[in-house]
C-alpha positions in Angstrom: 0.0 0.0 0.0 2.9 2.7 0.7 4.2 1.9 -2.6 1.0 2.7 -4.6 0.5 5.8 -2.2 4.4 6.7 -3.1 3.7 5.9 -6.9 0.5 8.0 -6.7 2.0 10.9 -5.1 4.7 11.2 -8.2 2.4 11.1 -10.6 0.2 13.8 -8.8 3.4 16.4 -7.5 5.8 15.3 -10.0 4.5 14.2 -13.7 1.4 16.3 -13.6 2.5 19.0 -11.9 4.9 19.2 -14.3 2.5 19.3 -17.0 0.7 22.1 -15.0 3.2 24.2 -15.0 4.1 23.7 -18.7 0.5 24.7 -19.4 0.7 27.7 -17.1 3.4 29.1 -19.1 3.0 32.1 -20.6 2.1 35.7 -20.0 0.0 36.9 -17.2 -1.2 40.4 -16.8 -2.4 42.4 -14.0 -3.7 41.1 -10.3 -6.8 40.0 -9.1 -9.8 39.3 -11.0 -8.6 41.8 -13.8 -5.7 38.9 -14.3 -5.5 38.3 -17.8 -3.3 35.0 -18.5 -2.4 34.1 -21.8 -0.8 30.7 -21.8 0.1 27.4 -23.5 -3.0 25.1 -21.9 -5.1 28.0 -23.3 -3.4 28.3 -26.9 -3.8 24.8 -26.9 -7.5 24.5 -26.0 -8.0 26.7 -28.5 -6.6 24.8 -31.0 -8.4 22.0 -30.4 -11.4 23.1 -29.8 -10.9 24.9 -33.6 -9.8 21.7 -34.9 -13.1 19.6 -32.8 -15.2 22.3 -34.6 -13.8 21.9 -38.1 -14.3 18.3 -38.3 -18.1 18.7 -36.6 -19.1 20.7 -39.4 -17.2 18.7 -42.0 -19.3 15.5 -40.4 -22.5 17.6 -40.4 -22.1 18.6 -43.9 -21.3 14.9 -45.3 -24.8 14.0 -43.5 -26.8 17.0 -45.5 -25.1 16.6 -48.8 -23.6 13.3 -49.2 -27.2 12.6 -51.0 -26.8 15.2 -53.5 -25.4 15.6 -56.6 -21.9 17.2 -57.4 -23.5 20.6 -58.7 -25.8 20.7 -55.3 -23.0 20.2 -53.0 -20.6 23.0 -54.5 -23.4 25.2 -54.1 -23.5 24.6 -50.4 -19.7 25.5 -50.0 -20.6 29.6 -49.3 -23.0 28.8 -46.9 -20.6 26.3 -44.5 -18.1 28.7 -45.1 -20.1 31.3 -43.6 -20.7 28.8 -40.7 -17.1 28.2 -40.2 -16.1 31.8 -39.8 -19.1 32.1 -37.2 -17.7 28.9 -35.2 -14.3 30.1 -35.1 -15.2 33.5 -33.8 -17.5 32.0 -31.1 -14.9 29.6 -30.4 -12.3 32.7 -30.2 -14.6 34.7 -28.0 -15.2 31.8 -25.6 -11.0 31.3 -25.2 -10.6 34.9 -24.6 -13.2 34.6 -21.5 -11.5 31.8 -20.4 -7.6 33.8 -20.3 -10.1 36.4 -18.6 -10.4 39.5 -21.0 -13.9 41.4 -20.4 -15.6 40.3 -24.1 -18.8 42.3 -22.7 -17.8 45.3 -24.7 -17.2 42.9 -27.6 -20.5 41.0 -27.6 -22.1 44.2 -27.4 -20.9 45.5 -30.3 -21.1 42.1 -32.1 -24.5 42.1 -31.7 -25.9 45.3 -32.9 -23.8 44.8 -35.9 -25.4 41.7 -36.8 -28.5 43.4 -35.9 -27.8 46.1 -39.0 -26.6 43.5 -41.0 -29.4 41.2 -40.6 -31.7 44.8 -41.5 -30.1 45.1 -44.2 -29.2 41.6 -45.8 -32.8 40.3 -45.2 -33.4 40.2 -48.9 -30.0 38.4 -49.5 -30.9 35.9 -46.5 -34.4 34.8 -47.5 -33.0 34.4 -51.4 -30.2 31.8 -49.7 -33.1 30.3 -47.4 -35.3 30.1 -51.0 -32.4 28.2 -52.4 -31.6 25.9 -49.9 -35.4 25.0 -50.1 -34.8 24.5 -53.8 -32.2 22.5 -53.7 -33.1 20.3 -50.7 -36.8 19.3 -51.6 -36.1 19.5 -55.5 -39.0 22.0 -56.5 -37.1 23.2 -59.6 -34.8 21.7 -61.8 -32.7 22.5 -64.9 -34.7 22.7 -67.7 -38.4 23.6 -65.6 -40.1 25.9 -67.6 -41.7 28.3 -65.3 -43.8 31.7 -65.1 -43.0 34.1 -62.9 -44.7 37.9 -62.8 -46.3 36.5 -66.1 -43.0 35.8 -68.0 -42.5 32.0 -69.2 -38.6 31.1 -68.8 -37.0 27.9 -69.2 -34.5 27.2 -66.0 -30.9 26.5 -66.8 -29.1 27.4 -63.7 -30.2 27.5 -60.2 -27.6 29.0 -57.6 -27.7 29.7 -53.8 -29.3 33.1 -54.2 -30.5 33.5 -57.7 -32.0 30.9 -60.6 -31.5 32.2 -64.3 -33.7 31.1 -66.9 -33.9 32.3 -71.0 -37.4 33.3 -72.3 -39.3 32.7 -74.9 -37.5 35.8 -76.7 -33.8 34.3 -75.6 -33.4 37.0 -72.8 -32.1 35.5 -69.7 -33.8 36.6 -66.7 -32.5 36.8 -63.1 -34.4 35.6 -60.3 -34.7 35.8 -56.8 -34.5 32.6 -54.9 -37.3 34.0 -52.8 -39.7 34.4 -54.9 -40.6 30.7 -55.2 -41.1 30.5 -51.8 -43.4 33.9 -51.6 -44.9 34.4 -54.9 -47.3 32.0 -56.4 -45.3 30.7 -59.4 -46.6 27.8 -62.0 -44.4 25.3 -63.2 -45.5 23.9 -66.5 -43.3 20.8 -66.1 -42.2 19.7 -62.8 -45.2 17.3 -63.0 -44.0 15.8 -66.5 -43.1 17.3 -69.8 -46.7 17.3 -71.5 -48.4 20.6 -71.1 -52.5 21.4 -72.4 -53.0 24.0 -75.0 -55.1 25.9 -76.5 -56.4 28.2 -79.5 -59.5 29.9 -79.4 -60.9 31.4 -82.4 -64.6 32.8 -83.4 -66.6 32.6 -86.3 -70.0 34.6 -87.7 -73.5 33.5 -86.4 -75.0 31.0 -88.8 -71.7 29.6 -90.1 -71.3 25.1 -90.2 -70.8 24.4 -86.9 -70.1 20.9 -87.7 -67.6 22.0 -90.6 -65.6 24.1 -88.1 -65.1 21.4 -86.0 -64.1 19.3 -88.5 -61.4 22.1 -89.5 -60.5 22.5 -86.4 -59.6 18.7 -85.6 -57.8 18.6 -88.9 -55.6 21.7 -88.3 -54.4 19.5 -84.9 -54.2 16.5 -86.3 -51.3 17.6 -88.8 -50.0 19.9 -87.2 -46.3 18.2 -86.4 -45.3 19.4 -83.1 -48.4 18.1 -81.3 -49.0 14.4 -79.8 -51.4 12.3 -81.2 -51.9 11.0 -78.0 -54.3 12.2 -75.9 -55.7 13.1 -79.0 -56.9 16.9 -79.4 -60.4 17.8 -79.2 -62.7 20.6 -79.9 -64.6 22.7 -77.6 -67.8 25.3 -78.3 -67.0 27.6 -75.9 -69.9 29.9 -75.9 -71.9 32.4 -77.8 -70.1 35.9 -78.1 -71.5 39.3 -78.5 -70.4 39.1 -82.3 -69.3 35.6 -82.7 -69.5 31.2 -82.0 -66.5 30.7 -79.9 -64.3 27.6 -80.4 -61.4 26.0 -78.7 -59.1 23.7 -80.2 -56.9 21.8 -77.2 -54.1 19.7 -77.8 -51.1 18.2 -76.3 -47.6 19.4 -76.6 -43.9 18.1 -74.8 -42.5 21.3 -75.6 -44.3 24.1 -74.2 -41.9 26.7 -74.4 -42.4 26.8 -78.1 -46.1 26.7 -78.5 -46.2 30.2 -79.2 -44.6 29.0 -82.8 -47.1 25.9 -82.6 -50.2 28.3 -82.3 -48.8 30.9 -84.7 -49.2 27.7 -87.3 -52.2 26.3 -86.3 -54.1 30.2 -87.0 -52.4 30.3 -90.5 -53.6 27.2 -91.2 -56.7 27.6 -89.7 -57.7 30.9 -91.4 -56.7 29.7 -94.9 -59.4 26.9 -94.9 -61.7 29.1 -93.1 -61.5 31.1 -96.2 -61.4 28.0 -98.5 -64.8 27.2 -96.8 -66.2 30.5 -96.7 -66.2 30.4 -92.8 -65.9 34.0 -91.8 -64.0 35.4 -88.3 -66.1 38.6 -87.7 -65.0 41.2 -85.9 -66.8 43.5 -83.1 -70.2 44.5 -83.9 -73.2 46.3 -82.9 -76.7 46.8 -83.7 -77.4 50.2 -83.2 -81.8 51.0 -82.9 -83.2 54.7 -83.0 -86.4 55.0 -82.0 -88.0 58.2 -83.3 -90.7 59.8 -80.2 -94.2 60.4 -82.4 -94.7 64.3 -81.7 
């Protein structure tokens, strides 16, 4: 028993204290409770606990993004990096309060900074929070065509903050991440590719309504770019101030171009009109005067 108690007491007085004092080493300012000591042990927690830190996050983002794809995860790289610099500095501040410097003054400050930042980087935050959202639950993908604020764009980049997409007139428009999470926005294709259109056209009161239709499902059914199935069909839509109101619908896998589909359709559609002697009329009125006996 003396032996373990002699063995015991070396490793308490001799090896650690030894180790105690090597940790103690360093610079120690001041008396009291205003003692600031910098010194090895606390360089060295730092260190660590920097090190502990990096490799938490690196673990934490393997479990977010290890799903993804190569293009999702580089867009994550901003954000982490952003995390990292806030780690360290917490991580910093804490090490300062342990060597015993007043970081009262500092959090202070710190905090109504972020406070004005976060007033005035709102916007940038909730287009980053938008895209995270995008990318995480897969809403919209390369190659979505989508309208937003009653433009039609086809997508074919989505970043962190903004998503680019090229119009119908091969302008590339720039759009906040936010708005697909605030704005009501349709997305012709995240369903699958094949969109419903439409043509509407009128013709005069008395005209075949039977021939129209016949017309009408003819135009469709040779027009190239639409599927033949579902088939297209015809609709009488209603009877207009001056004219019969048709619909022709039909299915299409590329509904960014149906402008150039429609265009067709109402060439073709208004040469056999004419062929037929179906006429479109435009706007009229009957206008009655009644004359007051005297």
């Amino acid at each position: 028993m003396q032996v373990d108690n002699e063995i015991e007491e070396i490793i308490k007085e001799d090896i650690w204290g030894s180790i105690k004092d090597f940790l103690n080493l360093g610079f120690h300012i001041g008396e009291g409770e205003k003692t600031i000591n910098l010194t090895i042990g606390l360089l060295l927690l730092l260190t660590i606990s920097i090190v502990v830190a990096k490799f938490a996050l690196k673990w934490i983002r393997y479990l977010l993004t290890h799903k993804m794809e190569r293009e999702d995860k580089q867009k994550f790289s901003s954000v982490f990096k952003f995390t990292n610099y806030v780690i360290y500095l917490v991580v910093i501040l804490v090490t300062l309060s342990g060597a015993g410097i007043d970081i009262t003054l500092i959090i202070t400050a710190s905090a109504a900074l972020f406070v004005g930042l976060g007033l005035a980087l709102q916007e940038l935050f909730k287009d980053i929070l938008g895209g995270i959202m995008i990318i995480v639950d897969k809403s919209l993908q390369v190659g979505d065509i989508v309208e937003v604020d009653d433009k039609v764009g086809k997508i074919f980049e989505i970043k962190l903050r903004t998503t680019r997409a090229i119009t119908r007139d091969d302008k590339v428009v720039i759009i906040p991440n936010h708005k697909f999470i605030s704005d009501i926005m349709y997305n012709y294709t995240q369903n699958h590719r094949t969109t419903r259109e439409s043509v509407t056209v009128g013709v005069a009161y008395g005209s075949n309504v039977q021939l129209v239709t016949q017309i009408l499902e003819r135009v469709a059914a040779e027009q190239k770019q639409i599927l033949k199935n579902p088939k297209p069909f015809v609709l009488f839509d209603d009877f207009g101030d001056s004219a019969l109101m048709f619909s022709v619908h039909f299915f299409t896998n590329d509904s960014f171009s149906d402008p150039r589909v429609k265009s067709e359709m109402r060439y073709k559609i208004n040469a056999l009109f004419a062929e037929n002697n179906i006429s479109i009329p435009f706007p009229q009125r009957d206008v009655h005067i009644i004359q007051q006996k005297p």
